[in-house]
Backbone as CSV, one residue per row, in Angstrom:
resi,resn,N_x,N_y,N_z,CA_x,CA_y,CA_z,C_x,C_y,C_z
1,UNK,-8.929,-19.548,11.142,-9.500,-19.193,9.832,-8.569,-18.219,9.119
2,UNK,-8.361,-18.352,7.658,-7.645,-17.594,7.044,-8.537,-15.883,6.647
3,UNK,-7.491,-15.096,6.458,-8.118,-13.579,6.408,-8.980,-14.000,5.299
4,UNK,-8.302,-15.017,3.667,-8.993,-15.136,2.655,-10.619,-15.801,2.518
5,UNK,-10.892,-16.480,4.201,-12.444,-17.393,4.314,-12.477,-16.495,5.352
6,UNK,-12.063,-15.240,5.897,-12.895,-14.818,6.613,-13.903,-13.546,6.390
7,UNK,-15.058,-13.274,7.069,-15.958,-12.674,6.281,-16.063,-11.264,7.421
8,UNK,-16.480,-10.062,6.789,-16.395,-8.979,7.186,-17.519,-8.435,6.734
9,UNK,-17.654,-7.000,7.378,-19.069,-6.039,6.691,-18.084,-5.097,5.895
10,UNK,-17.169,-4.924,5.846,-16.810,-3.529,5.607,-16.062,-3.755,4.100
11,UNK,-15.178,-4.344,4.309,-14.235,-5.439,2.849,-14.393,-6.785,2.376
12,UNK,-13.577,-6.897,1.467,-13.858,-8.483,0.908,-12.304,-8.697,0.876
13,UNK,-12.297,-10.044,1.200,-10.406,-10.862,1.257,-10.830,-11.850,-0.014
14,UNK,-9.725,-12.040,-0.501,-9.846,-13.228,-1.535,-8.132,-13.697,-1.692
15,UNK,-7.656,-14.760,-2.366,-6.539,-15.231,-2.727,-6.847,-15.587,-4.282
16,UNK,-6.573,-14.500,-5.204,-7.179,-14.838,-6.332,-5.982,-15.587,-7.204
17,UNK,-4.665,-15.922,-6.668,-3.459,-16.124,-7.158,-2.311,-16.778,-6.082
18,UNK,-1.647,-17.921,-6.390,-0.876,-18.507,-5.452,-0.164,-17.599,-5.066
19,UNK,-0.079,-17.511,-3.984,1.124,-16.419,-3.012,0.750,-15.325,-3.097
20,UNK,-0.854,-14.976,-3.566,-1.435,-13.765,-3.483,-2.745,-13.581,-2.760
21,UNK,-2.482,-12.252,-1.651,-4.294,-11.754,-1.081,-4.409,-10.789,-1.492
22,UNK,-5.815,-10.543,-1.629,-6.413,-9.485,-2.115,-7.810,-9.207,-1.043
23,UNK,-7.433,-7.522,-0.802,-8.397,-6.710,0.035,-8.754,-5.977,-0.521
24,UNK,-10.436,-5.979,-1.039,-11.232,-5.217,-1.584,-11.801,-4.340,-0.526
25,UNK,-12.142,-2.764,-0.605,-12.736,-1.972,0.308,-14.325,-1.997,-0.813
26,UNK,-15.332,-1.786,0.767,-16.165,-2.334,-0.087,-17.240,-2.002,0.884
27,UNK,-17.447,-0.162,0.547,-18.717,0.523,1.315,-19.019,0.894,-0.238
28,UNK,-19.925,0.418,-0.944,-19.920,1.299,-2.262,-21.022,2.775,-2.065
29,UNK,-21.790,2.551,-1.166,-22.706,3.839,-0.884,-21.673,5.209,-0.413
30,UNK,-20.439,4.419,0.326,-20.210,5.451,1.224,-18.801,5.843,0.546
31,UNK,-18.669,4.965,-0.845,-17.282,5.914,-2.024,-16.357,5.450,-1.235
32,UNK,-16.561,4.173,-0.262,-15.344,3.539,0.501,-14.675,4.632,1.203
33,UNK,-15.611,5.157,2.044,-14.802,6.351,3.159,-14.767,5.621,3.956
34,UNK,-13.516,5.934,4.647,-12.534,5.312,5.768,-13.211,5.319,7.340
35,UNK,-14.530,4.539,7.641,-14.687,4.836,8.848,-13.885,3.525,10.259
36,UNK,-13.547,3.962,11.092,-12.974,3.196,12.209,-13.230,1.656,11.773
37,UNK,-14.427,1.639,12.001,-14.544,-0.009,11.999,-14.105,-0.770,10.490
38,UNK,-13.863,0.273,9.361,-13.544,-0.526,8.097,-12.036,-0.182,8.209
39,UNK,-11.478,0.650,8.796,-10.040,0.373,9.480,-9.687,-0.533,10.044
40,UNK,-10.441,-0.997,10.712,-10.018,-2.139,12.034,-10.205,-3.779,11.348
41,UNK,-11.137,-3.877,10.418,-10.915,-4.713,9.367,-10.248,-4.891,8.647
42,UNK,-9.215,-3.538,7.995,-8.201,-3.970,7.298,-7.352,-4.368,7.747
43,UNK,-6.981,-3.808,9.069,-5.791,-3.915,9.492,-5.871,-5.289,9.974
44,UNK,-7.103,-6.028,10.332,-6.994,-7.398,11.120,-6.690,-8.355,9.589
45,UNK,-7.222,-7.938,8.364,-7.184,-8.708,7.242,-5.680,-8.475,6.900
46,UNK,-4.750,-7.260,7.320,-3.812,-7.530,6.008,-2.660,-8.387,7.149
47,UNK,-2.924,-7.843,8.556,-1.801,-8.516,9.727,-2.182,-10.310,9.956
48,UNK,-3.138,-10.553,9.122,-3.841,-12.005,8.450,-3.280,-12.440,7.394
49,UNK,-3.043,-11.947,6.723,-2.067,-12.508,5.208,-0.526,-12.130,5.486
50,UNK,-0.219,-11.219,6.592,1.308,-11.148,6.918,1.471,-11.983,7.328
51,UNK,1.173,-12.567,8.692,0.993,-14.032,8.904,1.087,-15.087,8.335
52,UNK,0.585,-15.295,7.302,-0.152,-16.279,6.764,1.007,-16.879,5.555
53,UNK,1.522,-17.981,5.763,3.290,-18.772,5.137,2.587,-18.526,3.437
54,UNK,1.118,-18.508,3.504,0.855,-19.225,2.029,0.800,-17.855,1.024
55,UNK,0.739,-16.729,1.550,0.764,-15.257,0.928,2.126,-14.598,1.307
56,UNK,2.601,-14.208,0.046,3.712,-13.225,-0.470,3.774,-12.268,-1.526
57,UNK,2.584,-11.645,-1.364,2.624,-10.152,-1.996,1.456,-10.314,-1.618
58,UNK,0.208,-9.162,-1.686,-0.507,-8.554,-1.375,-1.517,-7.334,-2.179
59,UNK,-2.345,-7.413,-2.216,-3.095,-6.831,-3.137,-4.171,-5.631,-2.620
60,UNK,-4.265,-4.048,-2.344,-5.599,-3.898,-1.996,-6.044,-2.483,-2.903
61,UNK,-7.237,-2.871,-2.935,-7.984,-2.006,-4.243,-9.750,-1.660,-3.679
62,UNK,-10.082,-0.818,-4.747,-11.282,-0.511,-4.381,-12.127,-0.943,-5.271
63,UNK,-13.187,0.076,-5.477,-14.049,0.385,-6.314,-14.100,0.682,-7.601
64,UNK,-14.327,0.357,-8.682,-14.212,1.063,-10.312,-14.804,2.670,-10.249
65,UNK,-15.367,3.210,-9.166,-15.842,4.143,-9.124,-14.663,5.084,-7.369
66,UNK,-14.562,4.191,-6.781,-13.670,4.672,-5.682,-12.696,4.164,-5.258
67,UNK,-11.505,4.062,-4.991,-10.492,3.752,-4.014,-11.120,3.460,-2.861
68,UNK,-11.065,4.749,-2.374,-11.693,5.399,-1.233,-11.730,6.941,-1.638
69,UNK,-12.762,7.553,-0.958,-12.953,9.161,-1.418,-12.644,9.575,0.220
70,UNK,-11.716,9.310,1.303,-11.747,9.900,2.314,-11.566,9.353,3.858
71,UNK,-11.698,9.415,4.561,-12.043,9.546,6.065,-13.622,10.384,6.454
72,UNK,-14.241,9.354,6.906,-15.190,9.388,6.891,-15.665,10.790,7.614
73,UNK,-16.651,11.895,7.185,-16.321,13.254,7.730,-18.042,13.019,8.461
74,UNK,-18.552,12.184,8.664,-19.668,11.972,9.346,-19.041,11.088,11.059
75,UNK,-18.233,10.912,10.442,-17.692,10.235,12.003,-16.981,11.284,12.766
76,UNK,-16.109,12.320,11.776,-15.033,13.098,12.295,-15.736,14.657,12.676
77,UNK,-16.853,14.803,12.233,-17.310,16.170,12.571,-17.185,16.399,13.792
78,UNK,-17.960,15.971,14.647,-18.182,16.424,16.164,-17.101,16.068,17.267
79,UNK,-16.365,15.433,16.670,-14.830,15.356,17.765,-14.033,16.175,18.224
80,UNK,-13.419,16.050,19.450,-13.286,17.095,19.824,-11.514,16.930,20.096
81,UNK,-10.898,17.698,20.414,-9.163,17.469,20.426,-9.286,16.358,21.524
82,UNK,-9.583,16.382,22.566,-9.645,15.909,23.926,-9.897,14.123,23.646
83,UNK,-11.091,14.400,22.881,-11.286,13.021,22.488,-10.471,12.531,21.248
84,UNK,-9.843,13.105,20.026,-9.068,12.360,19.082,-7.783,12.267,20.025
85,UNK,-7.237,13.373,20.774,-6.173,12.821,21.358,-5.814,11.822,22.562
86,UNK,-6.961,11.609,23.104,-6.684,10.181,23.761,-7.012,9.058,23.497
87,UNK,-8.064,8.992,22.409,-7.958,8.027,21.527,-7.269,7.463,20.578
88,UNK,-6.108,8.250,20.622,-5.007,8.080,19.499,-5.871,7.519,17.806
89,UNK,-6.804,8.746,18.029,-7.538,8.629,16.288,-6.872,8.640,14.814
90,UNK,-7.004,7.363,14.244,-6.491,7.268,13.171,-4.790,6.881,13.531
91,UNK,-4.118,7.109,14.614,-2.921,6.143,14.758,-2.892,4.812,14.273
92,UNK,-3.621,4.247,14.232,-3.836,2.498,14.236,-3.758,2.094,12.206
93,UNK,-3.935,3.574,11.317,-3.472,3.765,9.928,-2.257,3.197,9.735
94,UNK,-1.466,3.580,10.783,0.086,2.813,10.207,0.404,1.457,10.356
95,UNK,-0.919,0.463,10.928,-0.422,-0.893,10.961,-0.079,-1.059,9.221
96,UNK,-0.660,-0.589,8.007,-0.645,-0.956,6.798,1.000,-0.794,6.107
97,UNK,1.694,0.738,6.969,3.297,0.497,6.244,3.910,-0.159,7.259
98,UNK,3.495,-1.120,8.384,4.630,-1.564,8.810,4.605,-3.115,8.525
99,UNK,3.596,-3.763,7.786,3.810,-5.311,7.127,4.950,-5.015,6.196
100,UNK,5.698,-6.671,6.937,6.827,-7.415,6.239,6.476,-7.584,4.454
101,UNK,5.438,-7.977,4.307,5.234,-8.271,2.950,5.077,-7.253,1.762
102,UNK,5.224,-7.061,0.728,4.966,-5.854,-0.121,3.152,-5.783,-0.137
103,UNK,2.918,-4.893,-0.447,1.714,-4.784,-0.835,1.242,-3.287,-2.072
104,UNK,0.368,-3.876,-2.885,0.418,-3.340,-4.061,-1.088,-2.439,-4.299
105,UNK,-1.078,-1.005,-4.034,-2.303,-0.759,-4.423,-2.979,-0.417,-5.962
106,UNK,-4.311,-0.969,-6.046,-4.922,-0.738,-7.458,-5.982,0.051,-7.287
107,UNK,-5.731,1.850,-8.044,-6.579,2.692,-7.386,-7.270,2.824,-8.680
108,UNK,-8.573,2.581,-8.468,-9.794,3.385,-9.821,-10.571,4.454,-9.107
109,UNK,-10.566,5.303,-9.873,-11.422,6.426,-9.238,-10.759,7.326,-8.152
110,UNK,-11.857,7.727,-6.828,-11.545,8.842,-6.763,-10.365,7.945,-5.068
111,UNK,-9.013,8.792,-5.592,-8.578,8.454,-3.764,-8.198,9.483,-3.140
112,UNK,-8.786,10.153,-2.321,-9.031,11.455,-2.136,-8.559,11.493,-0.470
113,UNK,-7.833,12.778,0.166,-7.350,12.474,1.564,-7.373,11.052,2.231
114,UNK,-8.015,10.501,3.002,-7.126,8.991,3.811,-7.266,8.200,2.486
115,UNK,-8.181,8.348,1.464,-7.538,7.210,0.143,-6.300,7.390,0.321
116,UNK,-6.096,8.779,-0.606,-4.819,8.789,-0.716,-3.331,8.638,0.165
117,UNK,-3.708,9.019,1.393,-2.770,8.498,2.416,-2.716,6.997,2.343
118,UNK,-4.174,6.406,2.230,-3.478,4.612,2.599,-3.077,3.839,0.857
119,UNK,-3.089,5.296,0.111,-2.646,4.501,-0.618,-1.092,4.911,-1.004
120,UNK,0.041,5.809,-0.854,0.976,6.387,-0.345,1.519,5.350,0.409
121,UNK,0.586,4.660,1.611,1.636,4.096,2.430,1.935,2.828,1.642
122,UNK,1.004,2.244,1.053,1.971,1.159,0.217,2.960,1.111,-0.884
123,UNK,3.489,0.320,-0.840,4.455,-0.176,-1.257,4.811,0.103,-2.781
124,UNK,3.855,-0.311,-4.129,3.928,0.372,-5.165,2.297,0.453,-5.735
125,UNK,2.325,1.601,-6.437,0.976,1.939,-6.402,0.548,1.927,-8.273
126,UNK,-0.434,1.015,-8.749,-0.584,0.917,-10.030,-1.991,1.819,-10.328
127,UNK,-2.717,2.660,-11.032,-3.526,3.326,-11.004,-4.225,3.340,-12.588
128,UNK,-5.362,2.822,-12.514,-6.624,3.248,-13.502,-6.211,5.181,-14.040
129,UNK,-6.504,4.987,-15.899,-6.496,6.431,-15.752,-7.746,6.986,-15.664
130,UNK,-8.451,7.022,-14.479,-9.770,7.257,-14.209,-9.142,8.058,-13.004
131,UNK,-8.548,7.311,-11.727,-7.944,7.707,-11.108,-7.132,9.248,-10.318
132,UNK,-8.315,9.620,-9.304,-7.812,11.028,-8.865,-7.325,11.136,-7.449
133,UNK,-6.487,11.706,-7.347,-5.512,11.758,-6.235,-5.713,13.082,-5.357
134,UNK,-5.702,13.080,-4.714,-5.590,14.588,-3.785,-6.039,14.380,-2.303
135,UNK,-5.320,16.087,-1.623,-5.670,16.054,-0.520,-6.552,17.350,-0.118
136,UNK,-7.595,17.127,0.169,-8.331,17.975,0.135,-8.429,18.689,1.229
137,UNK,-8.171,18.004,2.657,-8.810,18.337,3.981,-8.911,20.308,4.246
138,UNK,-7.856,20.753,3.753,-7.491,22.297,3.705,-9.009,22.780,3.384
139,UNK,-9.965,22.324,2.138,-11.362,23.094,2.290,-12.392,22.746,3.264
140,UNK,-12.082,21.751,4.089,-12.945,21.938,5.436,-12.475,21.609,6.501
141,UNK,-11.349,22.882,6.502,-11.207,22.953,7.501,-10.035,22.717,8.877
142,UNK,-9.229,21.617,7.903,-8.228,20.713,8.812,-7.475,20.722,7.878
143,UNK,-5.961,19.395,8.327,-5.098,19.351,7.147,-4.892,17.456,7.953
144,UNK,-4.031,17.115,6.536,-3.822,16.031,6.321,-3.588,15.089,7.542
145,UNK,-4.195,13.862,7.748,-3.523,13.875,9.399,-3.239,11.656,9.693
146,UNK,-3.284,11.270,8.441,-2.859,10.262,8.217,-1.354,9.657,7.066
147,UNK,-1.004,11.289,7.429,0.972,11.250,6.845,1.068,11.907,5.208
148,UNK,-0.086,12.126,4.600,-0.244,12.704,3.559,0.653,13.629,3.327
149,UNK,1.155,14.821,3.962,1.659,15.705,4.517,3.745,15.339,4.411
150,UNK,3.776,14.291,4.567,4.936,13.598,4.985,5.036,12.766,3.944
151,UNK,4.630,11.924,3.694,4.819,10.933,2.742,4.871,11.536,1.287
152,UNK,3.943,12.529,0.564,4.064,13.253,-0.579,5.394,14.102,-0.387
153,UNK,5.755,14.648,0.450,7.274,15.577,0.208,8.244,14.466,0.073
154,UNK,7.734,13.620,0.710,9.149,12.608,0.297,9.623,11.836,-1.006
155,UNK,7.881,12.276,-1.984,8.103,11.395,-2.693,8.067,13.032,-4.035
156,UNK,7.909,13.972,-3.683,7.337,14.801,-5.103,8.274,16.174,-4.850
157,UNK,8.306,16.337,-3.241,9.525,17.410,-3.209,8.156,18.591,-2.069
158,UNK,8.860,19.489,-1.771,8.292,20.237,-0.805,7.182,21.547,-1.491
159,UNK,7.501,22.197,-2.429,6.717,23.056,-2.953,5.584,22.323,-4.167
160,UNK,5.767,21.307,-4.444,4.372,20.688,-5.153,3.713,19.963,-3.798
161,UNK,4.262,19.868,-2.723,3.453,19.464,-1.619,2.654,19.703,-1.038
162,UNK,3.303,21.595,-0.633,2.710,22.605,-0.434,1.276,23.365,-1.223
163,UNK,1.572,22.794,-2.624,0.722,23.463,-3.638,-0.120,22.367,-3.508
164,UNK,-0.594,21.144,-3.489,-1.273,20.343,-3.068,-1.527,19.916,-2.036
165,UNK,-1.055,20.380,-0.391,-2.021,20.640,0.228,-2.380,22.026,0.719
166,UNK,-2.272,22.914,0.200,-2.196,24.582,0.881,-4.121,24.690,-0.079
167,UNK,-4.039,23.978,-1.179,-5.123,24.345,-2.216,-6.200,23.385,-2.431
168,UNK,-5.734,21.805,-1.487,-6.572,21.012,-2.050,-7.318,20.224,-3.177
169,UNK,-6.235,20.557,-4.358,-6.588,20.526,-5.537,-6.365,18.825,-5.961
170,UNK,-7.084,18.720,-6.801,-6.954,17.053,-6.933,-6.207,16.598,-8.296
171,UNK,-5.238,15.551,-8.527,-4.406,15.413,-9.431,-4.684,14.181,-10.239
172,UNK,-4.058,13.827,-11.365,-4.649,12.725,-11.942,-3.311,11.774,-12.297
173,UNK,-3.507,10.473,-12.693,-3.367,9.104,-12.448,-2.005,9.789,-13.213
174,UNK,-2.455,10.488,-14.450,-0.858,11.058,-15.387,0.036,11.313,-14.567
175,UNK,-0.569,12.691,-13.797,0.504,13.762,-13.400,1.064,13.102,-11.799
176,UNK,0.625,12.009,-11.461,0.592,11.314,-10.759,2.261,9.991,-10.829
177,UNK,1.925,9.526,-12.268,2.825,8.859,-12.889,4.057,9.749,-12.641
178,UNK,4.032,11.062,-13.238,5.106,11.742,-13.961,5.866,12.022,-12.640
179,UNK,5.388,11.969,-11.594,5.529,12.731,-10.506,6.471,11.707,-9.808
180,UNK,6.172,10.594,-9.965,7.189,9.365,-9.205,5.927,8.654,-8.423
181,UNK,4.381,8.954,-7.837,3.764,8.142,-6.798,3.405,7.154,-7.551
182,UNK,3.014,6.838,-8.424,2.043,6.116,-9.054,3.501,5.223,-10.048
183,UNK,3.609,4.056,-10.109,4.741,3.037,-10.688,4.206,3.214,-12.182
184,UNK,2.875,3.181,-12.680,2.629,2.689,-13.685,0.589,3.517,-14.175
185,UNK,0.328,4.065,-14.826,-0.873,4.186,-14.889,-1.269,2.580,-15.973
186,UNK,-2.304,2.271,-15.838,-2.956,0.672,-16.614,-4.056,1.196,-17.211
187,UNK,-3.918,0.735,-18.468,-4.918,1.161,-19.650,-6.154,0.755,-18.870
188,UNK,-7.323,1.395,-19.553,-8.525,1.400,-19.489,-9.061,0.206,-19.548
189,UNK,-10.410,-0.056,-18.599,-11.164,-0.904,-19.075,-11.558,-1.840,-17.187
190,UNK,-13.009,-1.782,-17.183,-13.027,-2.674,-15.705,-12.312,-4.004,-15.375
191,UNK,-12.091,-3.435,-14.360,-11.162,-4.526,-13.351,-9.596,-4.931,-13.793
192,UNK,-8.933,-4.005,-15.029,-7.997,-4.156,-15.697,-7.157,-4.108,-14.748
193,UNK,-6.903,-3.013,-13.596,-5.515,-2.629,-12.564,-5.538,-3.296,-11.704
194,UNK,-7.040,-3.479,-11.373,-6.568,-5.092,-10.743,-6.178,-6.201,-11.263
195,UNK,-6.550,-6.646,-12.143,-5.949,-7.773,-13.060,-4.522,-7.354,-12.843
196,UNK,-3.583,-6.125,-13.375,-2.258,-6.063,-13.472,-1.692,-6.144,-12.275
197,UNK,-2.194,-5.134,-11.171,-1.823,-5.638,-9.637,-1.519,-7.299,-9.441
198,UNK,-2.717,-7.924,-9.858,-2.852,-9.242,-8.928,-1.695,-9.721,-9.862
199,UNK,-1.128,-9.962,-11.437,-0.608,-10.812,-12.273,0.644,-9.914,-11.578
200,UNK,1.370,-8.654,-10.936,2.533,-8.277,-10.474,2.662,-8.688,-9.175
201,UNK,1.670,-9.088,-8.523,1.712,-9.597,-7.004,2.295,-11.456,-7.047
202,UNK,1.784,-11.911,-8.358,2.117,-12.913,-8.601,3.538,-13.166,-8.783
203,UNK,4.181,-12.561,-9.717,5.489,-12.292,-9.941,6.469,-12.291,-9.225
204,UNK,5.995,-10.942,-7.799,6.662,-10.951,-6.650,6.274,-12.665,-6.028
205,UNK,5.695,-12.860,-5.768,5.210,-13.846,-5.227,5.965,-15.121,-5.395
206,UNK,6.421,-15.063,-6.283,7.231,-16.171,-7.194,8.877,-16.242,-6.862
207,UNK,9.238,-15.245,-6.388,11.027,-14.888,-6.060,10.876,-15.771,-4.197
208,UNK,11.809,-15.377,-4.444,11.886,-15.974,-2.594,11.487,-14.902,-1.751
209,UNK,10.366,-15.458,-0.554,9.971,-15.086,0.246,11.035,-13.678,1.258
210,UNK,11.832,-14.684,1.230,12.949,-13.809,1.897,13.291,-12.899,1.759
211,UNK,14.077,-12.871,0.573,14.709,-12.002,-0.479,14.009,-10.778,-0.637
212,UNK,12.298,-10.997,-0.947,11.504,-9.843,-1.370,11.352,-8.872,0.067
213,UNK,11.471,-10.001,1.196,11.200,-8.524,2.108,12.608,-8.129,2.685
214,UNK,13.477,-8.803,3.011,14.570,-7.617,2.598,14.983,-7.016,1.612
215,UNK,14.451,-6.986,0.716,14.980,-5.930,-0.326,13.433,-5.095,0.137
216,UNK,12.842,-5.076,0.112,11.919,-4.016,0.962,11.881,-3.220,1.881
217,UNK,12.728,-3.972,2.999,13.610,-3.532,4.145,14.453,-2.731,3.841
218,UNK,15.246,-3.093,2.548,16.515,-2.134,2.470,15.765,-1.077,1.464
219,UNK,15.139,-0.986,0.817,14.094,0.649,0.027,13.401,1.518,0.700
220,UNK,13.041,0.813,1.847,11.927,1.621,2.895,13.318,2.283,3.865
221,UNK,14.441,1.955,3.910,15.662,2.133,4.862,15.886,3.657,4.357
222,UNK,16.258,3.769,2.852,16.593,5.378,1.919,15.657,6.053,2.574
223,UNK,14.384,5.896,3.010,13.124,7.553,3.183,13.638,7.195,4.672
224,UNK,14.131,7.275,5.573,14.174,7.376,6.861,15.632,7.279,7.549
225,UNK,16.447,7.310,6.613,18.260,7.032,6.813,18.941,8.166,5.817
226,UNK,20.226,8.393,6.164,21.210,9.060,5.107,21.689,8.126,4.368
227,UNK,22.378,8.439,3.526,22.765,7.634,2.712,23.639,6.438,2.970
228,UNK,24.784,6.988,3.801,25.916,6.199,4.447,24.954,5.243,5.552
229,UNK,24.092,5.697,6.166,23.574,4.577,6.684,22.600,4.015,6.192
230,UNK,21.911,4.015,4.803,20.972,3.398,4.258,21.934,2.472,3.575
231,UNK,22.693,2.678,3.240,23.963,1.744,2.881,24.604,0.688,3.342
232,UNK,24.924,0.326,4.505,25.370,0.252,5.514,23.871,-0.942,5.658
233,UNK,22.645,-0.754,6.305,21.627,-1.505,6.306,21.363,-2.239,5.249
234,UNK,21.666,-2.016,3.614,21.398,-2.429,2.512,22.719,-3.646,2.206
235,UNK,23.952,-3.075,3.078,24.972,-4.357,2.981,24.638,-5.086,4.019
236,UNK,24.102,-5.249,5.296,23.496,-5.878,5.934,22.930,-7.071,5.337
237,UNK,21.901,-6.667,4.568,20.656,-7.654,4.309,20.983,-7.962,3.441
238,UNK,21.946,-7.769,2.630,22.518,-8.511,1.805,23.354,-9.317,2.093
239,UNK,23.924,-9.430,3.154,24.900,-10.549,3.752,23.970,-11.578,4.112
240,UNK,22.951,-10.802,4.514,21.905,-12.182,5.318,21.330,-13.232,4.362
241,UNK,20.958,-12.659,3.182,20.481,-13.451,2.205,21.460,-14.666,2.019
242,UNK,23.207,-14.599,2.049,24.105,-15.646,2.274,23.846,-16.642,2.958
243,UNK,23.121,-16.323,4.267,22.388,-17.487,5.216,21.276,-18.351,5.058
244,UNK,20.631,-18.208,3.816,19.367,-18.380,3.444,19.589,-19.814,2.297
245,UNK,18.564,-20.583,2.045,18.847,-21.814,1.097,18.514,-21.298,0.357
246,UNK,17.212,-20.355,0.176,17.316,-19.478,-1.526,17.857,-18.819,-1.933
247,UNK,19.225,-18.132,-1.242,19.964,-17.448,-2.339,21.095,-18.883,-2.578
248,UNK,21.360,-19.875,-1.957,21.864,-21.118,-2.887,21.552,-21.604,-3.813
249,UNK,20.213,-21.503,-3.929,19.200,-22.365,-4.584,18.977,-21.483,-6.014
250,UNK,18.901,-20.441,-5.892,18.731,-19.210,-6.684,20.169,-18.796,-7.949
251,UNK,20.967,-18.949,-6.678,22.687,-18.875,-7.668,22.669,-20.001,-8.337
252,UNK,22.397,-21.690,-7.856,22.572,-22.534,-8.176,22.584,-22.843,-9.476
253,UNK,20.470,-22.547,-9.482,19.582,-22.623,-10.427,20.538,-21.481,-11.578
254,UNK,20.683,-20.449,-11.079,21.421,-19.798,-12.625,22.367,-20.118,-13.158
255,UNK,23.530,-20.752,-12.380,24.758,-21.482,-12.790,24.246,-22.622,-13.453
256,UNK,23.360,-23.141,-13.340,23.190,-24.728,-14.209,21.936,-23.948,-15.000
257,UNK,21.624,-22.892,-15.447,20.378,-22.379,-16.476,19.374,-23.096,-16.554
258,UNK,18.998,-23.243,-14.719,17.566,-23.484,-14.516,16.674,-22.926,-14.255
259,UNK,15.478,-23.084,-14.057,14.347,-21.993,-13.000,14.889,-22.250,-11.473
260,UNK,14.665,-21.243,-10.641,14.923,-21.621,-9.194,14.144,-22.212,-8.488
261,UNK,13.999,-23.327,-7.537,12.991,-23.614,-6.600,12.742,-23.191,-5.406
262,UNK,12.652,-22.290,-5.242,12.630,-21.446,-3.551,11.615,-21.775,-2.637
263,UNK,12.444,-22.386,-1.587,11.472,-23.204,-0.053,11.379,-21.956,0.701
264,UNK,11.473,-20.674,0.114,11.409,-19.611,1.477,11.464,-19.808,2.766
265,UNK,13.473,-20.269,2.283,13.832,-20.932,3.905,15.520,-20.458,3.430
């Protein structure tokens, strides 16, 4: 069964666009807080469309009212070190940055600590200006513990990192934009950022299979390499694309001023 006919309590899968899935979070009582088992659904839904030959880009969004507002603090109260640390709690968050495929989040409302971490870990992030960002965990108690911490210095610099998580203060879809996380804020109006998500997932969707995830390969290479060797990996995968019938097919098509036909092969 495909992730897109398969059915869950926690989210909704759909393929609303050729070469596109879409994962709706979808506790609306609970402001789409992040509990285990609606983790364990995403991760089986999105390692379902990585899989899956007929999806090439990726879509996941929330609520017009939430992203997600969190990690669920009714699950996390009474735990104890002993038990998050041999349970390796919340480890199982990073199956979402390590899919081959891009994936595009569309945040309305509030995405607040693990929102905002799972939405950080993807790939490019389009945002409602409704849209609030922050990490809060510092007022009760704890600090960021699904990369929030890590992933914002990499992307905003170390002392606005600090000032957002030392204070917990929550930021918006603008200052968000201005900042580098957010690709694009999308005018107003329901279900609009998803609409733009899904019509940019399409887009991607449309280039060669190949192509899009090494050049993904080689962007995700810069936050975890120096330069000389992010370089170095980026001429790599660019040689490889030489091996491929769509970058023939692709040069071809432009030398004779056609569209390309790409067998993502």
């Amino acid at each position: 069964m495909s992730s897109a006919a398969k059915s869950y309590e926690h989210i909704l899968t759909s393929s609303p666009a050729p070469g596109v899935g879409l994962v709706t979070l979808n506790r609306p009582k609970a402001l789409n807080a992040l509990c285990s088992p609606l983790i364990l659904e995403l991760n089986d839904a999105l390692l379902a469309f990585d899989a899956d030959p007929d999806i090439r880009a990726i879509v996941l969004t929330g609520s017009d009212r939430a992203f997600a507002a969190g990690a669920d603090i009714k699950e996390m109260k009474d735990k104890t070190y002993v038990d998050a640390y041999k349970n390796r709690f919340i480890e199982n968050w990073g199956v979402l940055a390590s899919l081959r495929k891009p994936i595009i989040a569309a945040v309305s409302g509030y995405a607040l600590g693990g929102g905002c971490e799972i939405a950080l870990s993807t790939d490019i992030i389009l945002a409602s200006p409704t849209a609030k960002f922050g990490q809060p965990e510092i007022a009760i108690g704890t600090i960021p513990g699904g990369g929030g911490s890590q992933r914002l210095l990499k992307t905003i610099g170390k002392s606005r990192t600090m000032e957002l998580v030392l204070t917990g203060r929550q930021f918006s879809a603008h200052e968000a934009e201005r900042w580098g996380i957010v690709s694009k804020v999308v005018r107003e109006g329901d279900g609009e950022v998803v609409r733009e998500a899904i019509e940019m997932a399409g887009v991607i969707a449309s280039k060669s299979q190949l192509a899009v995830q090494a050049a993904k390969e080689a962007v995700n290479a810069a936050l975890d390499q120096s330069l000389s060797e992010g370089l170095k990996t980026e001429r790599r995968l660019f040689y490889g694309t030489f091996a491929t019938s769509d970058q023939k097919e692709g040069m071809g098509a432009f030398a004779e001023k056609r569209q390309p036909n790409f067998t993502h092969s």
